[in-house]
C-alpha positions in Angstrom: 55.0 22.9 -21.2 52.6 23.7 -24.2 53.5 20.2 -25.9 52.8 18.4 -22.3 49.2 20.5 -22.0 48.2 19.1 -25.7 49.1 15.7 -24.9 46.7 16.0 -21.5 44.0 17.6 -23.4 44.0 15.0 -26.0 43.7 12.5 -23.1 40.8 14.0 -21.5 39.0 14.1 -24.6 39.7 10.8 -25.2 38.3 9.7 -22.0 35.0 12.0 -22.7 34.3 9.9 -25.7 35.2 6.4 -24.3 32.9 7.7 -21.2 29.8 8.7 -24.1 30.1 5.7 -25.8 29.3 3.5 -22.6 26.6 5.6 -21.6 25.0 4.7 -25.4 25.5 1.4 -24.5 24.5 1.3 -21.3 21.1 2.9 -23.0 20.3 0.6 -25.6 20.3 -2.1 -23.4 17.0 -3.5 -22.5 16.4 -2.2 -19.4 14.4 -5.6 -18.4 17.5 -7.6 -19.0 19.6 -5.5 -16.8 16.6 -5.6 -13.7 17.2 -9.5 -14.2 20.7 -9.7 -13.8 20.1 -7.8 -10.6 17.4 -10.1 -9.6 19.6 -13.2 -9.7 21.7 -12.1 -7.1 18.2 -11.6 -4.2 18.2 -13.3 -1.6 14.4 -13.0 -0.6 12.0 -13.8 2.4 7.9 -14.8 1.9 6.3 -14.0 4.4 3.4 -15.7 4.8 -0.3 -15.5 6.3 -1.9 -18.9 5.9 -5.2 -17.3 7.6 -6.1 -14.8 4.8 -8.5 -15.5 2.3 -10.7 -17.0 4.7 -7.6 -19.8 4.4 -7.3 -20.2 0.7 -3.9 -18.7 1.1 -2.7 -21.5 3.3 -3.7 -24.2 0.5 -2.7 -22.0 -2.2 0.8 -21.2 -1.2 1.4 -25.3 -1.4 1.2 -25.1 -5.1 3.1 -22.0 -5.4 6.0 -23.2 -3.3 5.7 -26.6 -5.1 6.8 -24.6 -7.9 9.8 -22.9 -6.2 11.2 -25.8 -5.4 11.0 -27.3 -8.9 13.0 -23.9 -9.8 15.7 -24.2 -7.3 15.3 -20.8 -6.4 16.8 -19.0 -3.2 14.1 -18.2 -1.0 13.0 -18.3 2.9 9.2 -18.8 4.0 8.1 -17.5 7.6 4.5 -18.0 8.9 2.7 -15.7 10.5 0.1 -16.8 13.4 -0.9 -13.7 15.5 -1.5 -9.8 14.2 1.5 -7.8 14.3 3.9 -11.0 13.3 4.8 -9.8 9.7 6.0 -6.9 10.8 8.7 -8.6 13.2 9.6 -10.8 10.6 10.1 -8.4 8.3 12.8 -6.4 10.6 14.3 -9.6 11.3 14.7 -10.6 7.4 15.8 -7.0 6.4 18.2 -7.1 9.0 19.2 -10.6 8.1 20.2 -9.1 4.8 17.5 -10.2 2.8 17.2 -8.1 -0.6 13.5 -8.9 -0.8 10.4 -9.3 1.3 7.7 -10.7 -0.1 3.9 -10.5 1.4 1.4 -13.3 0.9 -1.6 -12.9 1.9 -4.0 -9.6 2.1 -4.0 -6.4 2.3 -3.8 -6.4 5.6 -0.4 -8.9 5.6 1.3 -6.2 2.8 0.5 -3.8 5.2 2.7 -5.7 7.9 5.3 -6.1 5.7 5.6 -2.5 4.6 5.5 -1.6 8.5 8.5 -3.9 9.1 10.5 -2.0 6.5 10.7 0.7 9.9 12.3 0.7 13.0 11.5 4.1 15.5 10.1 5.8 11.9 13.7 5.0 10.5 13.7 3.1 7.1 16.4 -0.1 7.9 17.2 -0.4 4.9 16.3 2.1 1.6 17.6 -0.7 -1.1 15.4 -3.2 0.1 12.5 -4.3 -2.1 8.9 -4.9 -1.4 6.6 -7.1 -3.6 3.6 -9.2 -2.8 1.4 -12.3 -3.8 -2.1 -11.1 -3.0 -4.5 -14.1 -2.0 -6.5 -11.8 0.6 -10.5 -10.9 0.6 -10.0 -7.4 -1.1 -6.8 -7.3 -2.7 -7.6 -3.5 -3.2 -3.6 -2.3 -2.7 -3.0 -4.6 -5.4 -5.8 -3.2 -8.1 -3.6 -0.1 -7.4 -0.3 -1.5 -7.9 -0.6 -4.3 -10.2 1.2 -7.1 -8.2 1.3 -10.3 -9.9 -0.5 -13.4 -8.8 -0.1 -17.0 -8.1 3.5 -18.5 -10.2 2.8 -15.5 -12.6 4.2 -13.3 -8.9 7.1 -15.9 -8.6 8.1 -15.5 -11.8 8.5 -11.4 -11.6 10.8 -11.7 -8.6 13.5 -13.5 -9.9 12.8 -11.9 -13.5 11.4 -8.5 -12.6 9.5 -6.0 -15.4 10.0 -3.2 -13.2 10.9 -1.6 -9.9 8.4 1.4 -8.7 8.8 3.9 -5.8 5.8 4.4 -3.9 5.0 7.2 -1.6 3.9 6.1 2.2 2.0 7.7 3.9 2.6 7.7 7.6 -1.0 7.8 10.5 -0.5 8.7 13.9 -3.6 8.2 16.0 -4.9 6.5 19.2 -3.9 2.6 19.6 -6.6 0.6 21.4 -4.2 1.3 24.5 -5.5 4.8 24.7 -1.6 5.9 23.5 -0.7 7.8 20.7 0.8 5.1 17.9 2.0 5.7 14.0 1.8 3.0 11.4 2.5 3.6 7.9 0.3 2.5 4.5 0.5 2.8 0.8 -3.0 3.0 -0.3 -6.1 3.9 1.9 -7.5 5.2 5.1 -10.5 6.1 6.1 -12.4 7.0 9.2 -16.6 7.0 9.7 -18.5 4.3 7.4 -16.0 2.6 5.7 -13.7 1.9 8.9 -17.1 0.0 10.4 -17.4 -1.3 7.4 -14.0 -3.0 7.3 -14.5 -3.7 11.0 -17.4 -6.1 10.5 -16.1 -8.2 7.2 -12.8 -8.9 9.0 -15.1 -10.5 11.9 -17.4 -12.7 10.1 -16.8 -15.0 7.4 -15.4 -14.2 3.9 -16.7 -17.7 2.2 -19.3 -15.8 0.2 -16.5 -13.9 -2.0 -14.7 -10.8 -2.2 -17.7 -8.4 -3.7 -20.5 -9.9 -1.8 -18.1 -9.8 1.6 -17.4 -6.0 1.3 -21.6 -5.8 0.0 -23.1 -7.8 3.3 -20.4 -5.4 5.5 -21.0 -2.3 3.6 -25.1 -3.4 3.9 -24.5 -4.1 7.6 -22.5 -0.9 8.4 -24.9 1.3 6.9 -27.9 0.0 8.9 -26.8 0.7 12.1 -24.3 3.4 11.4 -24.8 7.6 12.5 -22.8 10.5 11.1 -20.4 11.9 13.3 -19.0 15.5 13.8 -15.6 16.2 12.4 -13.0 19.2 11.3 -10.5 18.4 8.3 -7.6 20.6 8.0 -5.2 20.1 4.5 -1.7 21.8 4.7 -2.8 24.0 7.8 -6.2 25.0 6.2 -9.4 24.0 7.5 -11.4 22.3 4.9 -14.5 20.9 6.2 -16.3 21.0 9.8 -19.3 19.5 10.4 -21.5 16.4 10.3 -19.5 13.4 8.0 -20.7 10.1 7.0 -16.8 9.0 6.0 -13.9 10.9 5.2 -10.8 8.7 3.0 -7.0 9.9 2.7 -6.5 8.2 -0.2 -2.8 7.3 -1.5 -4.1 4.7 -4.1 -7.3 5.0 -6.1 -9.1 1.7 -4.7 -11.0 0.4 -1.5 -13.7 -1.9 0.1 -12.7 -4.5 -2.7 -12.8 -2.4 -5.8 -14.2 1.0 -5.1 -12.7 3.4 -6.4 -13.4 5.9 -4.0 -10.8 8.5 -5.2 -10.6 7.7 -9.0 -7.5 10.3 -9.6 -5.4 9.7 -6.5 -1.6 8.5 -7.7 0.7 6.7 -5.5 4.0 8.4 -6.7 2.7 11.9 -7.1 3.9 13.1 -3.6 0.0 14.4 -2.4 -3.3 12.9 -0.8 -6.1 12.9 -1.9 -9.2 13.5 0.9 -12.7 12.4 0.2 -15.1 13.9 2.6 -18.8 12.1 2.2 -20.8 15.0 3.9 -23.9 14.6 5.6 -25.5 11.5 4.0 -28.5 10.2 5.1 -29.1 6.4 4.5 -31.4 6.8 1.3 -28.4 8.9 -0.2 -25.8 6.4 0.4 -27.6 3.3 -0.3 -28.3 5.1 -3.6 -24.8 6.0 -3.6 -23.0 2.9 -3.5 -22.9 1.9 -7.1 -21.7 4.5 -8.0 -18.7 4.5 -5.9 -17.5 1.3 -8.0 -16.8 2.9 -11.0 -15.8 6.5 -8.9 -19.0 8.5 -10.6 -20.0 9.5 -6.9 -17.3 12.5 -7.5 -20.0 14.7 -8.8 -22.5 14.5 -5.7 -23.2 17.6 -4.2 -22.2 16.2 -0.6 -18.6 14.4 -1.6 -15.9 17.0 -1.2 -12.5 15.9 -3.1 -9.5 17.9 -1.8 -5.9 17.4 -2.4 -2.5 18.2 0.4 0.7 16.4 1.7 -0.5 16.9 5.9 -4.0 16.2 6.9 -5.6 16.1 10.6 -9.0 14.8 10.9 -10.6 15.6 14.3 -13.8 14.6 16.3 -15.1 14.6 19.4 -16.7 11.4 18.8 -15.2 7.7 18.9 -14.5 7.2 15.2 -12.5 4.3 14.1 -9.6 4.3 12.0 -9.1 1.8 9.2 -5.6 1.6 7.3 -5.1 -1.0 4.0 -8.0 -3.5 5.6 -6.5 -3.2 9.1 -8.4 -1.6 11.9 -5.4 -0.1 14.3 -7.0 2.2 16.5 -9.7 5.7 16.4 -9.5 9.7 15.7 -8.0 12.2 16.0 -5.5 11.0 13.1 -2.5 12.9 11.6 -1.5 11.7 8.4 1.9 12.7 6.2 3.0 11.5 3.0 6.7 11.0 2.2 7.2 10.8 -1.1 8.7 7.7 -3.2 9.9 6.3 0.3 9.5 2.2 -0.8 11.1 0.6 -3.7 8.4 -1.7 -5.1 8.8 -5.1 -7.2 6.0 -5.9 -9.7 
């Protein structure tokens, strides 16, 4: 019996170093060429918004798919054509099997797509991968990302550098319908200024350019906007209550087509960051604003920078809620991040 013990030790030990010995291969492999042999095998679905970008995305998406073909890569294209159609396409592709949806357009078409990742607040599928070819007006979600753009975007799907999981955040607030709806995001929402803001640039024309398309809304906005009465509570604690010019739960970093409104958010850190603008009147904010762009407005005495996984913003007042350059409905909001819920392609 002793003799037949000694023999199956000897075997398991032999198995432990076979086993070790893989796992140093396995490591000194370049991670990059393994993510490609996994990329040759996706099947993936653009889904595209020929509207954004004021329509340079329509014209632009002929080159890029020029180039796809040339590639003879595997690959689907839907068209969007009324609000709300990326994310049905997006349920239908990931239930279709598709390893891969890709977003073209703005942020407000990524924003679509990430929605359509979600069926009754159930993920359909968690392997499925998210990526995007920005071509909207702000672009802000991928500033905070780092998505690829133009053939440089096609060439990352089929050989990717890297696969990042994101948290999401999930809002629940009041539709236009007067009904309590949730819709999820990655980067920013806001309610007060900057959800007027985003409510005027998305109605008139974006020919003059991303920067001076946010300026002339921002410019706009601030004219005709009033502060409104509001209570934050963070994690169950009340934070603020009182008179607010804008208050941003901020998953990313950027907004308003590059400012970086909360410069030390993190979108894989598992916690929002709030940015409550206080009672500004319109000298301070106008003075403000330049300051926003490179995030130095952090040190006013009337921004308030807190940090928490569940925040309620409240008002008695109609304030409008903006989400990743989409305007769904108005306060009360509840927001919740879940942490590294989407696996992300860049």
């Amino acid at each position: 019996m002793l003799v037949i013990s000694e023999k199956i030790y000897t075997l398991y030990i032999k198995v432990i170093i076979i086993l070790l010995i893989i796992i140093i291969i396995m490591a000194s492999i370049e991670p990059s060429f393994l993510l490609r042999r996994i990329m040759e095998m996706n099947k993936v679905m653009f889904i595209v918004n020929p509207a954004s970008g004021n329509g340079k995305t329509k014209r632009a998406w002929v080159d890029i798919e020029r180039g796809l073909h040339n590639k003879g890569l595997e690959y689907e294209v839907q068209y969007t054509s009324e609000p709300l159609d990326a994310v049905k396409l997006t349920q239908s592709a990931i239930l279709d099997g598709f390893d891969c949806i890709a977003a073209v357009g703005g942020d407000g078409t990524i924003n679509e797509v990430l929605n359509g990742f979600y069926i009754n607040k159930q993920k359909i599928n968690e392997t499925t991968l998210l990526t995007a070819i920005p071509m909207g007006t702000g672009s802000d979600l991928s500033r905070v990302i780092g998505f690829r753009k133009g053939i440089e975007a096609i060439r990352g799907i089929w050989k990717a550098s890297s696969i990042i999981s994101c948290d999401v955040v999930e809002a629940s607030f009041k539709g236009w319908n007067g009904k309590e709806e949730s819709r999820y995001f990655i980067n920013i929402a806001d309610i007060g200024l900057g959800s007027e803001t985003i409510m005027r640039v998305n109605k008139n024309s974006k020919s003059l350019g991303v920067f001076m398309s946010f300026l002339a809304g921002t410019v706009s906005a601030l004219i005709r906007y009033k502060n409104r009465d509001i209570k934050v509570t963070v994690d169950g604690l009340e934070v603020y209550e009182g008179s607010s010019s804008m208050v941003a739960v901020a998953n990313g970093k950027y907004f308003g087509g590059g400012m970086m409104i909360a410069p030390n958010a993190e979108i894989a850190d598992g916690l929002l960051d709030v940015v409550i603008l206080k009672d500004f009147n319109k000298k301070e904010l106008i003075c403000s604003l330049p300051l926003v762009y490179k995030g130095n407005h952090v040190g006013h005495s009337k921004v308030s920078i807190c940090r928490g996984r569940e925040i309620l913003i409240q008002s008695n007042d109609q304030l409008f809620l903006e989400m990743d350059g989409e305007t769904p409905g108005s306060a009360d909001v509840y927001f919740r991040v879940i942490p590294a819920d989407i696996r992300v392609l860049v």
